[in-house]
N, C-alpha and C positions, 0 to 999 in steps of 0.2 A: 284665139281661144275664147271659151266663155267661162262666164262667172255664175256660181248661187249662192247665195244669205246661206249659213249654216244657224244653228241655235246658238252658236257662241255670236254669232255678228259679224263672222267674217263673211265675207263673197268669196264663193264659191265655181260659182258660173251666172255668168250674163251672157247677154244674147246681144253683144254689142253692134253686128252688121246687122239685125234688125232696129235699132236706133239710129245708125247712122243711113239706113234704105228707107226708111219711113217714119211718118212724123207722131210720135207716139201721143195721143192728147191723154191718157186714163191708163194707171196701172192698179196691178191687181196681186195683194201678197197673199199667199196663200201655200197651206201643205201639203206634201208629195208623197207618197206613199210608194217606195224604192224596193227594187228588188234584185236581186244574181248579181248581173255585171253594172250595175248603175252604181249600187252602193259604194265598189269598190275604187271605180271611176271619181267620183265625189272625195271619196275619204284619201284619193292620193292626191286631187285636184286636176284629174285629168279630164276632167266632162266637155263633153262637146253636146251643147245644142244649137249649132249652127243651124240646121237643118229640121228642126224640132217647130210646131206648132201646135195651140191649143182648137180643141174644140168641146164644145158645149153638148152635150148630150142628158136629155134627162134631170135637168136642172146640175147640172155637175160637170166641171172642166175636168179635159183629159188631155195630157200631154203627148202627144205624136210625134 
């Protein structure tokens, strides 16, 4: 399962098979801007970003 930082400080969801597949040199915290079923996934602690990647478009990451 994965973890994220909530505003309180708890983790939430991480993406721990990509730490443990590759060598992570530079992270990057930043806000998400959640919508329909993501929110609800999160607020019971059920999120999965196994499969999830960012990419940079436009000077602005996006979660995929």
């Amino acid at each position: 399962m994965s973890k994220v930082k909530s505003t309180n400080g708890k983790v939430i969801a991480e993406n721990r098979k990509a730490r443990f597949s590759y060598a992570i040199e530079d992270t990057i915290e930043a806000g998400l801007v959640l919508t329909g079923t993501e929110v609800k996934s999160l607020r019971l602690g059920t999120a999965n970003i196994q499969e999830s990647y960012a990419s940079m478009e436009n000077g602005e990451f996006w979660l995929i």
